[in-house]
C-alpha positions in Angstrom: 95.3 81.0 40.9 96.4 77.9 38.9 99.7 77.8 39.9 98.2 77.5 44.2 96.0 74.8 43.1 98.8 73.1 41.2 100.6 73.2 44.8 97.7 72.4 46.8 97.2 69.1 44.3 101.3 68.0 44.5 100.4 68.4 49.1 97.1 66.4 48.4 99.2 63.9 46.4 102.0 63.1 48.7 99.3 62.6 51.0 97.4 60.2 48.9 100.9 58.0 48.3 101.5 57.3 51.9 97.7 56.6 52.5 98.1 54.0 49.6 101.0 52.7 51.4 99.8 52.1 54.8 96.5 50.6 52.8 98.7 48.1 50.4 100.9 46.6 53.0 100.3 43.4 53.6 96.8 43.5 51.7 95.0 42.5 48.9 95.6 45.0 45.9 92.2 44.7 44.1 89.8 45.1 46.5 91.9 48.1 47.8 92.2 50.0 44.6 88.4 48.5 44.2 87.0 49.9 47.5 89.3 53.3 46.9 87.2 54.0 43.4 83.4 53.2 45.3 84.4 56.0 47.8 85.3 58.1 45.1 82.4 57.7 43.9 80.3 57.9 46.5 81.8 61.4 47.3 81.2 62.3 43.4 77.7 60.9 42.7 75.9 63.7 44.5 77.0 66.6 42.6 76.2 64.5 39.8 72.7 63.7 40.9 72.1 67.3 42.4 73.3 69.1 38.9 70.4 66.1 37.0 67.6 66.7 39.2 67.7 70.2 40.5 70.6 71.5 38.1 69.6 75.7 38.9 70.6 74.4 42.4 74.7 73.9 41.6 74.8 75.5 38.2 77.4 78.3 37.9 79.3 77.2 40.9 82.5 75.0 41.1 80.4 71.7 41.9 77.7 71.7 38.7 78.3 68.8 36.7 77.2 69.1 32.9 75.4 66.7 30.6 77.7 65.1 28.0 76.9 63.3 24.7 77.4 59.8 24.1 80.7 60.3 22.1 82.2 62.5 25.3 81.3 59.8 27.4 83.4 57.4 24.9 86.1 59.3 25.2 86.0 59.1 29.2 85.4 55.5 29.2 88.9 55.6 27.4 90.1 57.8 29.7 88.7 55.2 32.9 90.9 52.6 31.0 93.9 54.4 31.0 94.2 55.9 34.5 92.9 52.8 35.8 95.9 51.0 33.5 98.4 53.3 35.3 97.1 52.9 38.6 96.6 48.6 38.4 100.9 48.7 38.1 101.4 51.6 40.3 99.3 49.6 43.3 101.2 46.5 42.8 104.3 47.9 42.6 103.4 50.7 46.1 103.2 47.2 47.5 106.3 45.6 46.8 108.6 48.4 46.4 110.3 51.1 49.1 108.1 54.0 49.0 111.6 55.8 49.0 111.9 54.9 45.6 108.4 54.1 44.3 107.3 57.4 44.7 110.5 59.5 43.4 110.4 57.2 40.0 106.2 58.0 39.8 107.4 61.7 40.2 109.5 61.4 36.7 105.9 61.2 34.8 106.3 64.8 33.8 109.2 64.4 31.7 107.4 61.4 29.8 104.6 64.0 29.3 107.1 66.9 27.8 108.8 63.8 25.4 105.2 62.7 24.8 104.7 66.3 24.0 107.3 66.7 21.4 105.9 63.6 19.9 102.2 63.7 19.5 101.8 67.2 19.7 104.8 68.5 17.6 106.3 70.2 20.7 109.8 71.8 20.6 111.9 71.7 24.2 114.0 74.8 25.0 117.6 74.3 26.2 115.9 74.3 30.1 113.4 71.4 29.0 116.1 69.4 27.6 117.8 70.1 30.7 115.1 69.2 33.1 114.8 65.8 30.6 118.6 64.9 31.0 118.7 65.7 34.6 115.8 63.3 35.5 116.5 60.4 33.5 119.9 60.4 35.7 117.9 60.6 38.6 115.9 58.4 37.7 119.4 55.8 36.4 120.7 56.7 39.2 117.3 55.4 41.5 118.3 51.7 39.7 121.7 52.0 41.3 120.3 52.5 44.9 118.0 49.9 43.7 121.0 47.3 43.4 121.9 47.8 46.7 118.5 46.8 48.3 118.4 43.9 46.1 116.2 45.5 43.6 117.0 44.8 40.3 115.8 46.8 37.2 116.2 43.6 34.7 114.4 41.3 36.8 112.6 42.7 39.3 108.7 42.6 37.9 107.8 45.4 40.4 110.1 48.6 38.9 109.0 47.5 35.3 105.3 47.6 37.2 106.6 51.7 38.8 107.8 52.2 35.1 104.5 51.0 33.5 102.8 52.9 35.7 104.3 56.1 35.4 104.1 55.9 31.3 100.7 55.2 31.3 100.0 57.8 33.9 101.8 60.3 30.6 99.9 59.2 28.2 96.8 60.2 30.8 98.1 63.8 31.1 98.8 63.9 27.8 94.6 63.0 26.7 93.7 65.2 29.6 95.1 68.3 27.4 93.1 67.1 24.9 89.9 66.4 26.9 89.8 69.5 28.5 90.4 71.6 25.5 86.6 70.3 24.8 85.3 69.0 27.8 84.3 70.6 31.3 86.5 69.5 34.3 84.1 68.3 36.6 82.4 66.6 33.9 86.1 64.6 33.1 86.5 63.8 36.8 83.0 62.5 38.0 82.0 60.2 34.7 85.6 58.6 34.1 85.2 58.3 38.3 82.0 56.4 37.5 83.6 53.9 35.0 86.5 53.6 36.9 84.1 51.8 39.5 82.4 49.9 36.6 85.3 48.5 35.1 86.8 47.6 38.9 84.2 46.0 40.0 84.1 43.6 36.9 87.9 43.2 37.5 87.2 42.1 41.5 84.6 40.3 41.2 85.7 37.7 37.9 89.6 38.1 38.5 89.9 38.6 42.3 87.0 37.0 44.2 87.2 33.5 42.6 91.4 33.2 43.6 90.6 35.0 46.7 91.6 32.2 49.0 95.1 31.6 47.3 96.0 35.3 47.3 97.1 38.2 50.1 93.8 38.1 52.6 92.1 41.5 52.3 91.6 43.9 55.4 89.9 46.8 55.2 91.5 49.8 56.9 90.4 53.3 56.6 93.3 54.6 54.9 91.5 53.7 51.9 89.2 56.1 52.2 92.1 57.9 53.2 93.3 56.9 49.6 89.7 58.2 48.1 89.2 61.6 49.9 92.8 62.6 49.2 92.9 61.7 45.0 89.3 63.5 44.7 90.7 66.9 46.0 93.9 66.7 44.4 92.3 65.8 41.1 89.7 68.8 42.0 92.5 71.3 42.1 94.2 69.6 38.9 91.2 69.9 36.8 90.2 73.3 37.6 93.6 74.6 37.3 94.2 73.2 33.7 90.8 74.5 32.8 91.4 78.4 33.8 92.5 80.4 31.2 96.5 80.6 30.8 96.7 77.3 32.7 99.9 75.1 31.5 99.7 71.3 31.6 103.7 71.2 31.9 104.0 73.3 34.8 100.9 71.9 36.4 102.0 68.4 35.4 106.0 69.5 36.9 104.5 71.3 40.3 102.2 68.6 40.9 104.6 66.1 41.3 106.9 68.0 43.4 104.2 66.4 46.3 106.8 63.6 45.9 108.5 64.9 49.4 106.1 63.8 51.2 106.1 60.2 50.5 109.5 60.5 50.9 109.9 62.2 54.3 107.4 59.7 55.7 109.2 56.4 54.0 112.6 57.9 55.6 111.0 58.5 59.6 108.1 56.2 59.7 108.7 53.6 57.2 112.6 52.9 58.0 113.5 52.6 54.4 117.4 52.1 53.8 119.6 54.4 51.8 117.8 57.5 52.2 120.7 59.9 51.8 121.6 58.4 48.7 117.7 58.5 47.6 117.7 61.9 48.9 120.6 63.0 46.4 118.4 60.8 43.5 114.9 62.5 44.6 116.9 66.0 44.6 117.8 65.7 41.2 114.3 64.9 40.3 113.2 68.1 41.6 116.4 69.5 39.9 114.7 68.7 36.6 111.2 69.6 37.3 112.6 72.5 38.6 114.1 73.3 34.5 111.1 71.8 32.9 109.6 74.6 35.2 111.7 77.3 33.7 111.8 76.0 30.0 107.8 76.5 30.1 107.3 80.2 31.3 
């Protein structure tokens, strides 16, 4: 059962990166990733509501959300700031970057979660994990190289150290959500870090953003941000519920989920007229190459 919603999460995901796309081009980041988190939220708040004021109505189904204490919520607040971290440079960097190679260098987060693994957690790889490691750091060298030849340079250009950022940080988050959900019920991780996502966004848009408004991109809004919203809510659905059924694996889950990657890719290729796709292709191949071992090191 884990292992469908694992797949059904990397479809939703691939999905969610080329609504993000068609959102950030041409716009105004903030108020995009800003207006992204209300409609999570607005899609979130009634189960939360429902399972406060008539809690026999959802409780012991798949949408009852529990009550926390104040140190749980702490530790989602944290958890707001992190993903929120990740996504800030993953936006910026959707923006400015080919989706060709935005997405295939996001889709090398599960490797910094297995060497964040080893690290934190004491983890020993296998002779397939190390594999899976080595094969997708050269993909992702090998991304730079294809990089060069669009004029993208991994020394100076802000915006891959921005993908890079992004995809570290987004780790570090898988690596705390094995934690929090060793302790804490999914929904209960999803909707309240949700919530503070859209606190801490909206103090970001309206004390950074709003006041510069005039000198920066113009903001449209366009409904592929709800796009954005609807999409990420169900993925992280299926990703939470997985992890939290027994037997679950965060590195398989975390190595299927990004395998959603193709789709971002396909579209970038025959919508988006990015260049060098059969070289990317070759690059994004050995990505999937080494979730593909990662895959096999963790049965």
């Amino acid at each position: 059962m884990w292992l469908a919603l694992a797949f059904l999460s990397a479809l939703l995901l691939g999905a969610y990166d080329v609504s993000k796309k068609i959102s950030l081009n041409g716009n105004a980041v903030i108020p995009v990733l800003f207006f992204s988190v209300v409609c999570s939220s607005v899609i979130l708040s009634p189960f939360l509501l429902l399972s406060y004021i008539e809690p026999g109505l959802l409780k012991g189904t798949l949408f009852y959300v529990p009550p926390v204490d104040a140190s749980t919520h702490l530790l989602l607040f944290i958890k707001a700031i992190i993903v929120l971290s990740s996504w800030l440079f993953a936006y910026f960097a959707m923006k400015h970057l080919p989706i060709t190679i935005a997405s295939p260098v996001k889709a090398t987060q599960p490797v910094w979660v297995v060497l964040g693994g080893v690290l934190v957690f004491g983890e020993k790889l296998n002779v397939y994990q190390w594999l899976g490691v080595g094969v997708t750091l050269l993909s992702f060298y090998l991304f730079s190289v294809v990089g060069k030849k669009e004029g993208i340079s991994v020394r100076s250009n802000k915006w891959i150290w921005f993908i890079v950022l992004a995809t570290l940080t987004g780790a570090l988050s898988g690596l705390y959500d094995k934690y929090l959900l060793g302790h804490i019920d999914h929904n209960a991780v999803q909707v309240y870090y949700t919530l503070y996502q859209c606190l801490l966004m909206g103090l970001i848009t309206l004390f950074l953003w709003y006041p510069t408004r005039d000198k920066t991109t113009p903001f449209q809004f366009r409904w592929a941000i709800a796009g954005i919203s609807i999409l990420l809510v169900a993925a992280d659905f299926a990703y939470f519920y997985a992890l939290s059924l027994p037997g679950s694996m965060i590195s398989i889950i975390s190595t299927i989920r990004r395998s959603g990657v193709v789709v971002p890719f396909i579209v970038g290729a025959l919508f988006f007229k990015d260049k060098n796709v059969k070289l990317k292709m070759i690059d994004l191949l050995g990505v999937l190459l080494g979730m593909i071992f990662l895959y096999l090191g963790s049965r």
